[in-house]
C-alpha positions as CSV (number, residue, x, y, z in Angstrom):
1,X,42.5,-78.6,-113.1
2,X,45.3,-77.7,-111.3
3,X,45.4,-79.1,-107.6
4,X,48.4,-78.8,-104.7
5,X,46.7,-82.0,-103.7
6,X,46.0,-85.6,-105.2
7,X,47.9,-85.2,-108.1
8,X,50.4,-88.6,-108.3
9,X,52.7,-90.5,-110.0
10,X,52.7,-93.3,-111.4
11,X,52.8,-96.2,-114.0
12,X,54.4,-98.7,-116.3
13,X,55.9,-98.4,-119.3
14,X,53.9,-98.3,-122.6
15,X,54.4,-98.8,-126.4
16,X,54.3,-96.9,-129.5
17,X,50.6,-96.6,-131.1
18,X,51.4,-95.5,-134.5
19,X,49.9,-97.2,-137.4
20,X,50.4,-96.6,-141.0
21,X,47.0,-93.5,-140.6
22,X,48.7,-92.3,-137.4
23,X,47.6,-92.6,-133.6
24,X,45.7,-95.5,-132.8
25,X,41.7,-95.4,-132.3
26,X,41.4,-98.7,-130.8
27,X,42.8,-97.5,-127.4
28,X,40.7,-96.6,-125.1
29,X,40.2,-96.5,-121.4
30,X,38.0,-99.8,-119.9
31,X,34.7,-97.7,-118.7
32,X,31.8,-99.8,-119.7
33,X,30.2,-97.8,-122.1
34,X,26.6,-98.0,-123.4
35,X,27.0,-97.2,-127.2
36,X,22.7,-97.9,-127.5
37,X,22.3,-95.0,-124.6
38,X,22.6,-91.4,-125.1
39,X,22.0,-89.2,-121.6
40,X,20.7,-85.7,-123.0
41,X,19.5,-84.4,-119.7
42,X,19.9,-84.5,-116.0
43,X,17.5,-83.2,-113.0
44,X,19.1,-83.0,-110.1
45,X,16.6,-82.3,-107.0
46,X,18.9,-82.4,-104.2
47,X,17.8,-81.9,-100.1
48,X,20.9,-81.4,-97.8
49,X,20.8,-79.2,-94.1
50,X,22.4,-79.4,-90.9
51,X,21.4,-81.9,-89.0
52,X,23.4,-84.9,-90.3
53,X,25.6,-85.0,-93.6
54,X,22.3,-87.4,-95.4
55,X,21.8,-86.1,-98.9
56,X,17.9,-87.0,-100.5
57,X,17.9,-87.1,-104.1
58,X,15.7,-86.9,-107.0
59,X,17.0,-87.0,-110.1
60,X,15.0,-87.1,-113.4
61,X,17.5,-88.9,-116.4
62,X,16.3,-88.6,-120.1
63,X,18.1,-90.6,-122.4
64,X,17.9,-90.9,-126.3
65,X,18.4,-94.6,-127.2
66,X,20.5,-94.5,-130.6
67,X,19.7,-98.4,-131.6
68,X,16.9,-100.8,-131.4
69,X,16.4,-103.3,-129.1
70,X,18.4,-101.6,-125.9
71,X,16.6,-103.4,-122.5
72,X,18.7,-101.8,-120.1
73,X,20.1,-98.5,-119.0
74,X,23.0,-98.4,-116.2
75,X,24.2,-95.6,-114.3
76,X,26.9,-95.2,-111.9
77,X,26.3,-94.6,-108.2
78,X,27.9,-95.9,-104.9
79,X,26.4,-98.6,-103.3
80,X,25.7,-98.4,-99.3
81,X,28.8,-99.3,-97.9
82,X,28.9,-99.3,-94.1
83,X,27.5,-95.9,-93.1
84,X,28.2,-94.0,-96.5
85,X,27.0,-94.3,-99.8
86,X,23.8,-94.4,-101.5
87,X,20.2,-96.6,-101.2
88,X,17.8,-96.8,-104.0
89,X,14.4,-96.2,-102.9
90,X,12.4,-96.3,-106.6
91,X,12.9,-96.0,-110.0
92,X,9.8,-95.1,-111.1
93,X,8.1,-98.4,-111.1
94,X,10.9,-99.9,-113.3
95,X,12.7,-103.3,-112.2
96,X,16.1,-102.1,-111.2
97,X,19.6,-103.6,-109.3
98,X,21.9,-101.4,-106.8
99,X,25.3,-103.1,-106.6
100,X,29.1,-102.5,-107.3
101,X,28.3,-98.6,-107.4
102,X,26.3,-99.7,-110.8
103,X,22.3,-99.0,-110.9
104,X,21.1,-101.3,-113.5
105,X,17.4,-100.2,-114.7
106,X,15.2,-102.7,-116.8
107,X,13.7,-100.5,-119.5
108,X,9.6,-101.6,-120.2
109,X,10.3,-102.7,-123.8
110,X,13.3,-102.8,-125.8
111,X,14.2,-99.3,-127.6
112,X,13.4,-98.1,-130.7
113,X,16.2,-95.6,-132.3
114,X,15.9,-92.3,-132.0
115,X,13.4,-92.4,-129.0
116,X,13.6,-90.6,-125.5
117,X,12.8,-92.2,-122.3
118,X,12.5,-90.8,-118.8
119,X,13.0,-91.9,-115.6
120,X,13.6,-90.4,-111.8
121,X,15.9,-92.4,-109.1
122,X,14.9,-91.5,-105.5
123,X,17.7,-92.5,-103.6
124,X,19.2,-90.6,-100.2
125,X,22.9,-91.3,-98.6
126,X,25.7,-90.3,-97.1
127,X,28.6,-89.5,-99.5
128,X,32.4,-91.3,-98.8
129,X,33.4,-88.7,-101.7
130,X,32.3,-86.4,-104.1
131,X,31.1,-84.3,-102.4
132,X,32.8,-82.4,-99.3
133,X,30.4,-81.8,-96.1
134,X,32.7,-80.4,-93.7
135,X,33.1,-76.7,-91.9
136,X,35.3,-74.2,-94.1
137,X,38.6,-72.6,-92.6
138,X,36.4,-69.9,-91.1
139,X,34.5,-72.7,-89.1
140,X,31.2,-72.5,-90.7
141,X,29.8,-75.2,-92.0
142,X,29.6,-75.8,-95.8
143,X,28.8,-78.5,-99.0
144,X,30.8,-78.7,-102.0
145,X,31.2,-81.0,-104.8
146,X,34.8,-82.4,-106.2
147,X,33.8,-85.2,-108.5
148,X,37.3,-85.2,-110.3
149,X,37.6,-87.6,-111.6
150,X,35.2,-90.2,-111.4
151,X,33.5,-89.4,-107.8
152,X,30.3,-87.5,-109.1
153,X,28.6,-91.4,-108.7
154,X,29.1,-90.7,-104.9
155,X,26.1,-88.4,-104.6
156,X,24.3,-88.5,-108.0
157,X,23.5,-91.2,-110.4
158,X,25.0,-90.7,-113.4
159,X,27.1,-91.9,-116.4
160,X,30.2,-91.1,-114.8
161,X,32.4,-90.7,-117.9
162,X,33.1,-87.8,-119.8
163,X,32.0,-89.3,-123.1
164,X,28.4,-89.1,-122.4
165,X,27.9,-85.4,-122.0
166,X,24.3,-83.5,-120.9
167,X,22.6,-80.6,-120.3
168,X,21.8,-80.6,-116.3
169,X,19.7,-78.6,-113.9
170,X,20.2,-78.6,-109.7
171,X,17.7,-77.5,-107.9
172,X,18.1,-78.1,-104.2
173,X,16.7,-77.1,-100.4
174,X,18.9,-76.5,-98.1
175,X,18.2,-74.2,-95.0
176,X,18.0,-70.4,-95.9
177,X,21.0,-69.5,-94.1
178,X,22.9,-70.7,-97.2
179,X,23.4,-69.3,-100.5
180,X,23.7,-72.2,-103.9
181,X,26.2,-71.9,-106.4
182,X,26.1,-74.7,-109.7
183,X,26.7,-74.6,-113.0
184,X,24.7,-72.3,-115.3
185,X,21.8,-69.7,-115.5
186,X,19.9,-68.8,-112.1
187,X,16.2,-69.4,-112.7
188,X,14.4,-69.2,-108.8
189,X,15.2,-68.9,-105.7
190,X,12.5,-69.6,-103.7
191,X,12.1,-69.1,-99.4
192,X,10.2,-72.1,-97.9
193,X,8.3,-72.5,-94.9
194,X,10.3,-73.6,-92.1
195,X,13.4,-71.5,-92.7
196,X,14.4,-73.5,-95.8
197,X,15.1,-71.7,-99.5
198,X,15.0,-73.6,-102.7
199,X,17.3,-72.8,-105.5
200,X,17.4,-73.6,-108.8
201,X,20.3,-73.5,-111.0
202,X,19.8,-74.1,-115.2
203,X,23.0,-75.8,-117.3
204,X,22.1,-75.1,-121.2
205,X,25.6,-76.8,-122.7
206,X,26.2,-80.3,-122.8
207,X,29.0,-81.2,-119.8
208,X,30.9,-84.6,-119.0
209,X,29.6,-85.5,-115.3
210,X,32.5,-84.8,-113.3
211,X,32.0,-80.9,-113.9
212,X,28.9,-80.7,-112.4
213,X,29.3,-77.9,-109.4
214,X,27.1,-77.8,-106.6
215,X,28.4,-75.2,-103.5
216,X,26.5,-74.8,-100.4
217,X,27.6,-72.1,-97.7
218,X,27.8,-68.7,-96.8
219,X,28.9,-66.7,-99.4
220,X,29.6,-63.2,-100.7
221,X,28.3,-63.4,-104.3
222,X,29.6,-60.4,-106.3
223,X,28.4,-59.6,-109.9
224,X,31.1,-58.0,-111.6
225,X,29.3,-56.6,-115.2
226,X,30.0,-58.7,-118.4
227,X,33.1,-59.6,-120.2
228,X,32.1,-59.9,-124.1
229,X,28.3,-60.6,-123.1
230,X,29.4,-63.2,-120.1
231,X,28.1,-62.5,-116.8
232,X,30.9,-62.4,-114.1
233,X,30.5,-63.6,-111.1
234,X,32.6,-63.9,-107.7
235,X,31.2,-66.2,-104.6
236,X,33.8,-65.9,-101.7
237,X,33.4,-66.6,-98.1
238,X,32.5,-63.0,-96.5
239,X,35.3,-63.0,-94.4
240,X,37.8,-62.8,-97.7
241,X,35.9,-60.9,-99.6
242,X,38.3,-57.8,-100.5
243,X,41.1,-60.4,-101.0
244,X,38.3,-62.5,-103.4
245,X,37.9,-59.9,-105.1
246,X,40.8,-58.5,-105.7
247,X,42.1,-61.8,-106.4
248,X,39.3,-63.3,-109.8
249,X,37.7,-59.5,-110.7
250,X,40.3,-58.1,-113.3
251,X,42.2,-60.8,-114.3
252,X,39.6,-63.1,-115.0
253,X,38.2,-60.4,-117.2
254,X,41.6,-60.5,-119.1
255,X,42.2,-64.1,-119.0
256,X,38.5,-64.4,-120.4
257,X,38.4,-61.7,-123.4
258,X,42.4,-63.1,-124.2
259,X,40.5,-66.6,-124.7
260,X,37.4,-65.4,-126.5
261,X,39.5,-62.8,-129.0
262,X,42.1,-65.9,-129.6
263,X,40.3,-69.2,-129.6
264,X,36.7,-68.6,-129.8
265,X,33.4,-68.3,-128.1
266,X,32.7,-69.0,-124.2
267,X,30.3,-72.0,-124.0
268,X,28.9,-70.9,-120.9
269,X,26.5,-68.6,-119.3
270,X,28.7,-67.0,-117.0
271,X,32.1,-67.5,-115.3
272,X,31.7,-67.6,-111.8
273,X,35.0,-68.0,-108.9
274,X,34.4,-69.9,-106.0
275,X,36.2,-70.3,-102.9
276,X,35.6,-73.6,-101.9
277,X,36.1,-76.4,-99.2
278,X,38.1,-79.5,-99.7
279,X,40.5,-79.4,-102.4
280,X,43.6,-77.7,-103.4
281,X,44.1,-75.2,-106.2
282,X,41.6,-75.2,-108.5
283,X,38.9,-77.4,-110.0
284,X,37.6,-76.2,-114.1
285,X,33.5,-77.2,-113.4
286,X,31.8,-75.5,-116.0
287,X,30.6,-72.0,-115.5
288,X,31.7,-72.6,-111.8
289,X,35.5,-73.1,-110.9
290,X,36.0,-73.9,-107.8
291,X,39.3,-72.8,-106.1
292,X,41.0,-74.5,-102.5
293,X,39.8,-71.6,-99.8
294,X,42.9,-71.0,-98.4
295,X,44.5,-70.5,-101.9
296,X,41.7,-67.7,-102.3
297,X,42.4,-66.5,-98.8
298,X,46.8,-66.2,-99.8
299,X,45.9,-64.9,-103.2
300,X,47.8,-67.7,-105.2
301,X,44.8,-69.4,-106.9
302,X,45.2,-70.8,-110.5
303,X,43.0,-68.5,-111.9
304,X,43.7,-68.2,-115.8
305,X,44.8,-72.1,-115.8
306,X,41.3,-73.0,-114.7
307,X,39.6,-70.4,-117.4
308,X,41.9,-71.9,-120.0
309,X,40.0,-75.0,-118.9
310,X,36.4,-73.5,-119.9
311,X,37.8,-74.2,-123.5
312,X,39.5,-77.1,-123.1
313,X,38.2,-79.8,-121.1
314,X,35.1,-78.6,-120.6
315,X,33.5,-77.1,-123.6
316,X,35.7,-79.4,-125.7
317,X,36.3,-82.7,-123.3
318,X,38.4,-85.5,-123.8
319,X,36.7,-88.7,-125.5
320,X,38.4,-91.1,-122.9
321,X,40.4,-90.5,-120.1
322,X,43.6,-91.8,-122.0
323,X,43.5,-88.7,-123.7
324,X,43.6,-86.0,-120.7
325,X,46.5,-84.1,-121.7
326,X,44.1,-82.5,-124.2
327,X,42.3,-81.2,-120.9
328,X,45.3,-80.7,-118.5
329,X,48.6,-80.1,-121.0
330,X,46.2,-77.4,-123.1
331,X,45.2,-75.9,-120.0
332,X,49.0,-75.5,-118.9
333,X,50.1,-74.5,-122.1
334,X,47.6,-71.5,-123.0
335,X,48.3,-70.0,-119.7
336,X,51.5,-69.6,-120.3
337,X,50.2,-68.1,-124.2
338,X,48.0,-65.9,-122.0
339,X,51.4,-65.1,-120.3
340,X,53.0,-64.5,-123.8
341,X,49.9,-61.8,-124.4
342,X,49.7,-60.5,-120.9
343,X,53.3,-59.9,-119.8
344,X,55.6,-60.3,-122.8
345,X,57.6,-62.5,-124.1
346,X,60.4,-63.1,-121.2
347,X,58.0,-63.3,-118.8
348,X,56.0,-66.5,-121.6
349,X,60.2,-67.9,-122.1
350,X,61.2,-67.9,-118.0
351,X,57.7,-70.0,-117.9
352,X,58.8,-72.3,-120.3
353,X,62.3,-72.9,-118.7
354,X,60.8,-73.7,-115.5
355,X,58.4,-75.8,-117.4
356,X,61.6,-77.7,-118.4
357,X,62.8,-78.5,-115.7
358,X,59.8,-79.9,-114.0
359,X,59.6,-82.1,-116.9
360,X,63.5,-83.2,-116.4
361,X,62.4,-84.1,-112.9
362,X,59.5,-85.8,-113.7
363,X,61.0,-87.6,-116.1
364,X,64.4,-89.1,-114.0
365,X,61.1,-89.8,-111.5
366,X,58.9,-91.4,-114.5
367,X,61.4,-92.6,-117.1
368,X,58.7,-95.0,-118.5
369,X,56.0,-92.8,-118.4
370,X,54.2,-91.1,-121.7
371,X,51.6,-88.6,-122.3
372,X,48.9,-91.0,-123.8
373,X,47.4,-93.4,-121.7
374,X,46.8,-97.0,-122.9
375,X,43.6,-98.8,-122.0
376,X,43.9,-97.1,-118.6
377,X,42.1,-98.8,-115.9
378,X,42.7,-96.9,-112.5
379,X,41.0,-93.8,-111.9
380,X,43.5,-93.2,-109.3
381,X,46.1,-93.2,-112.0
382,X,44.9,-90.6,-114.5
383,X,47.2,-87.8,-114.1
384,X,50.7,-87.2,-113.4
385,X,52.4,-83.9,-113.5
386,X,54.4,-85.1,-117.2
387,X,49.9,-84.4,-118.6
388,X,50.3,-81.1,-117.6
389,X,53.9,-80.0,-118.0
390,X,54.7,-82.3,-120.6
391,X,52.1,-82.1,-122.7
392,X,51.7,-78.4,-122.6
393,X,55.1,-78.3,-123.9
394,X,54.5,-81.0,-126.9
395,X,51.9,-77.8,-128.0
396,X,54.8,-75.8,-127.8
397,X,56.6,-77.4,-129.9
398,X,53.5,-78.0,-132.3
399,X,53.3,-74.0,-132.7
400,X,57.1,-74.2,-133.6
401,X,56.4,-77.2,-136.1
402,X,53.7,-75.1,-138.3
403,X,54.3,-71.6,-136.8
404,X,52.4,-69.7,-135.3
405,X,49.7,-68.3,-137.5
406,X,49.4,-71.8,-138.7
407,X,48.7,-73.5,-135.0
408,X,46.2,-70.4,-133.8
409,X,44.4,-70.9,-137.0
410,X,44.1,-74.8,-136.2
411,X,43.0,-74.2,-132.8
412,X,40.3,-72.1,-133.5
413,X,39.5,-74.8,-135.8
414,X,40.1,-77.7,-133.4
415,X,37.4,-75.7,-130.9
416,X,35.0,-74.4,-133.7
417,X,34.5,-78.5,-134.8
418,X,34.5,-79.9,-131.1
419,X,33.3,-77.5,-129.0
420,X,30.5,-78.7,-126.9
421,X,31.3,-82.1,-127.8
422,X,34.4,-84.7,-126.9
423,X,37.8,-85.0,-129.2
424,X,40.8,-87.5,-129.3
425,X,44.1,-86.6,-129.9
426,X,44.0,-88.3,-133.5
427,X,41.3,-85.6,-133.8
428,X,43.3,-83.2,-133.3
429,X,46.1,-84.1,-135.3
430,X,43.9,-84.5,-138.3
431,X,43.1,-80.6,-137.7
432,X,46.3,-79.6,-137.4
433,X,47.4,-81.6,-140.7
434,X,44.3,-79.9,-142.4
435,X,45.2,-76.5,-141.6
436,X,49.1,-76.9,-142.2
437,X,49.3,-79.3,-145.1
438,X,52.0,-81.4,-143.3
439,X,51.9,-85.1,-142.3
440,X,52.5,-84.9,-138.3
441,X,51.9,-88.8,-137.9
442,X,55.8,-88.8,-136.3
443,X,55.6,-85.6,-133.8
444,X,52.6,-86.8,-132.2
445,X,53.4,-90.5,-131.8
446,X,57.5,-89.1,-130.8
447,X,56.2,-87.0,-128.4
448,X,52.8,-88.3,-126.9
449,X,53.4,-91.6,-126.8
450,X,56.8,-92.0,-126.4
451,X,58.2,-92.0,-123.0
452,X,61.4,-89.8,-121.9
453,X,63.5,-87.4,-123.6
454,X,66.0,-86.4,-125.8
455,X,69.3,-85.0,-124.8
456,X,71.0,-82.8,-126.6
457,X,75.0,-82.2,-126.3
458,X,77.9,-80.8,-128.9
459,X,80.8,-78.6,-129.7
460,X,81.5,-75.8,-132.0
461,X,84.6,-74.4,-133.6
462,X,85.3,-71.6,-136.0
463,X,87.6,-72.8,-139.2
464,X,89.0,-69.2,-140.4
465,X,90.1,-71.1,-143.7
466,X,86.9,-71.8,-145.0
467,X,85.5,-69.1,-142.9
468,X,82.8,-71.5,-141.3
469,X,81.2,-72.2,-138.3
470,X,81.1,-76.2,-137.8
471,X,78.8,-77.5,-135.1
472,X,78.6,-81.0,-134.0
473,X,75.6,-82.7,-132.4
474,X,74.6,-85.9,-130.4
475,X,71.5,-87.1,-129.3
476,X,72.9,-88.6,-126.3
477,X,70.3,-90.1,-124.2
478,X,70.1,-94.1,-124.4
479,X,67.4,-94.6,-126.7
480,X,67.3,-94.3,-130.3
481,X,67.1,-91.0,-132.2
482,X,64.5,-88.3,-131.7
483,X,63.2,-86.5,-135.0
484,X,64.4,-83.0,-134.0
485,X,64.5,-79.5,-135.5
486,X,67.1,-77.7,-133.6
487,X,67.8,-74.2,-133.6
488,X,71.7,-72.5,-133.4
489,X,72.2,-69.8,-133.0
490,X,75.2,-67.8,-134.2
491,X,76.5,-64.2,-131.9
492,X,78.9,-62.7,-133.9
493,X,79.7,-59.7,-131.6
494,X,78.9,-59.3,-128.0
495,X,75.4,-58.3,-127.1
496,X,74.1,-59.3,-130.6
497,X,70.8,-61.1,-130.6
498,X,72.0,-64.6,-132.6
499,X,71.3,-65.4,-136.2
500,X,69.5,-68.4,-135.7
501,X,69.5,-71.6,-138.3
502,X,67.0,-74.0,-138.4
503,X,68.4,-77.8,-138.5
504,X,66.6,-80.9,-139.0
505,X,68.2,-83.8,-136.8
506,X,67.2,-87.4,-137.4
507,X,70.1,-89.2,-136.1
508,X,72.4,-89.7,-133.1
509,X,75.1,-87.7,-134.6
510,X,75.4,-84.5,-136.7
511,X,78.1,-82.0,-138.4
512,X,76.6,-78.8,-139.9
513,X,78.5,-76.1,-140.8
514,X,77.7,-72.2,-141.4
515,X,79.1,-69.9,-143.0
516,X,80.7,-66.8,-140.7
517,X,82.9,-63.9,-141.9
518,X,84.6,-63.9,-138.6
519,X,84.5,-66.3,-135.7
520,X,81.3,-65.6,-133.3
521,X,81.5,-64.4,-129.7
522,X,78.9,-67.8,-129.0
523,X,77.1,-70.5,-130.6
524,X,73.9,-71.2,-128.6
525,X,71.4,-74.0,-129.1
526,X,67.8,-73.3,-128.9
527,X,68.1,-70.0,-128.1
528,X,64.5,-69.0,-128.9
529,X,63.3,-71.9,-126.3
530,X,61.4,-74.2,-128.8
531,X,63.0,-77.5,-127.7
532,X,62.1,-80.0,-124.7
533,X,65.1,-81.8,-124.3
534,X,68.1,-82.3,-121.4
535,X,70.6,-79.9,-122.3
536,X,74.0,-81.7,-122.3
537,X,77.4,-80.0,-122.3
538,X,77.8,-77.8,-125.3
539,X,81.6,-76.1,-125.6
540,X,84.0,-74.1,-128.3
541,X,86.7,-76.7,-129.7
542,X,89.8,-75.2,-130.3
């Protein structure tokens, strides 16, 4: 996800969680989760039209108990709050409670391990969020979901947590004059009496709740052939539909084969780009991205980010929401790789600089603030821009820790074990030690769960006796010293590329010396960009 909108700010400082094995299990965001209750499917019959915003729903839950004795099954949905929300009608002819956006269902007799059990809510409401019933820039009216991050309980009942993931199917009526995008295969669309049309949209893969896509409007819906086997799709508003297309066609069909060739398989059974009412930028739902219409209608939409996503957030999602850089810092970083691939390597190195310095900002704006969530409690509070720009950079310098054979290797490993599943970042790092053979215990707790930053500042001087180069250090930022393997480079005649050294620096201050037949036009630190640190004043000594 990358949104102009809603992204914020925000909290207190937290502590180290390194133990002895590494990153700490234990924490973990406070969701109530049901560790006797698997969800394995979703059914969503869904009735919306024009004549007020009311939703009616239907939807048919099968869950897989995974222990005896389980009497309950809770879901989240929004309870009727004024004139919005949600009212129960049935479940089945189960006892059930509606209350505190939790829809408690009493099961008939405790479960049995290993069993399935099926039930349909009927339910109908008006949504406060979730999804958007509004008209689009154009004027017309249209429907379309935005369940980031814990908003899909607004208009369907569902474990609204990304641990649980399920396969889903929508299949809703709306009048005909609409066309249906969601997540998946197409399997009917069928015309109704009345002037209504019934469409029914198939999700195979197993997907956290809040990437369930449901759009409702007037669309153009291009198919644009296959990429690798992968349907391509583009649904645009027809007023912007040279600009739509122009816009997803061919670089989604670069962005996609660059991610299949490099990390692995697509998950989905197409990739569809949809212009969308009522957010900003874009929004990763599976097989369906949604992107903010008037960022379709400039041409600016996040496109390859919000592919990237398809690999990383969605096909492999984070376990618990204190772990979402490994949806939103991934996502950031292998757009810029993409970048790398696409463009060259200038074009991947100005993207990182600029990176930087968001991450300078946001740091003097967050100095508190890490990458890993602790035991986070406010859905309001999940992201902040140091998860995307931050965190893509701490994969940065991950590829520089083991190289880069070494961390592509371990990625397609990291997605070949996890990939329709959920992953925590002491999941990953157990990958990434497997595949290089290192202990990385210290990078990820130094940079993912350690707030602020190193800076870096120094001097050089040439000694013509001992026909050296001597370069002094400092970690000068307040805190105590960073781990850090710096680069210097060494120009020894003007418009030389630098011979570049490789120092380890685990203190505050540092003398290293290199040997130099003559004295260098420039001594340069970090010149290949592998570092995220504040660059301090770095001079020749006399």
């Amino acid at each position: 996800m990358l949104r102009s909108t809603r992204t914020r700010a925000w909290f207190a400082a937290l502590t180290l969680m390194l133990l002895a094995g590494g990153l700490s299990p234990a924490a973990a965001d406070t969701y109530p989760r049901q560790p006797g209750v698997d969800v394995i499917h979703y059914v969503f019959r869904l009735s919306v039209g024009d004549a007020s915003d009311e939703i009616t729903g239907r939807t048919t839950v099968t869950v897989k108990f995974l222990a005896d004795g389980v009497r309950e099954v809770a879901l989240d949905l929004a309870s009727r709050s004024g004139d919005k929300g949600m009212t129960v009608q049935s479940v089945d002819a189960l006892a059930f409670a509606h209350a505190g956006n939790r829809l408690r269902i009493t099961l008939p007799a405790p479960s049995r391990a290993g069993q399935e059990f099926r039930f349909t809510v009927a339910y109908t409401g008006v949504p406060a969020e979730g999804l958007h019933i509004r008209p689009n820039m154009h004027g017309e009216r249209a429907m379309f979901s935005d369940s980031w991050p814990a908003e899909a309980r607004q208009w369907l009942p569902v474990v609204d947590h990304p641990y649980d993931k399920a396969t889903s199917e929508f299949i809703v009526t709306a009048p005909a004059h609409y066309q249906v995008v969601s997540n998946g295969r197409l399997i009917e669309v069928l015309d109704l009496p009345g002037g209504e049309r019934r469409t029914h949209w198939k999700q195979s893969v197993p997907i956290a709740s809040w990437l369930h896509a449901l759009g409702v409007a007037r669309f153009t819906a291009h198919h644009a052939g296959t990429v690798r086997g992968i349907p391509l799709q583009t649904w645009v508003f027809p007023q912007n539909r040279d600009g739509g297309l122009a816009l997803f066609e061919d670089l989604s069909r670069r962005a996609l084969t660059f991610f299949i060739d490099h990390v692995g398989p697509y998950a989905y059974e197409k990739l569809a780009n949809v212009q969308a009412v009522g957010i900003g930028g874009g929004m990763e739902l599976a097989s369906a991205i949604f992107y903010g219409e008037k960022d379709v209608a400039s041409g600016r939409a996040p496109v390859v980010h919000e592919i990237a996503h398809q690999w990383f957030g969605d096909a492999v999602t984070e376990r618990d929401w204190d772990d979402v850089w490994l949806s939103e810092g991934f996502a950031t970083y292998f757009a810029l790789l993409f970048t790398e691939f696409d463009e060259g390597r200038d074009s991947f190195v100005n993207g990182l600089k600029r990176s930087r310095e968001q991450v300078l900002g946001l740091t003097q704006k967050l100095p508190e603030a890490p990458i890993i969530h602790r035991n986070l409690d406010d859905m309001s509070k999940v992201l902040n821009g140091l998860i995307y720009q931050k965190g893509g950079w701490v994969l940065h310098m991950l590829r520089a820790e083991v190289g880069t054979e070494v961390f592509w290797t371990a990625i397609r490993e990291y997605y070949r074990r996890y990939q329709n599943l959920n992953a925590s970042t002491a999941e990953l790092q157990a990958v990434f030690e497997q595949v290089s053979g290192q202990q990385l215990d210290w990078f990820f707790a130094q940079w993912l769960t350690r707030p602020g930053l190193p800076k870096v500042e120094g001097s050089w001087r040439y000694d013509a006796a001992s026909k050296q180069v001597e370069v002094t250090l400092t970690q000068a930022q307040a805190a105590e010293a960073y781990r850090l393997n710096v680069e210097v480079g060494i120009v020894s005649t003007p418009g030389a590329l630098p011979s570049v050294q490789r120092v380890l620096m685990t203190s505050k201050h540092a003398i290293m010396r290199f040997a130099a037949s003559a004295a260098p036009v420039s001594v340069v630190i970090d010149p290949s960009t592998w570092l995220l640190m504040e660059a301090g004043p770095f001079v020749r000594r006399p």
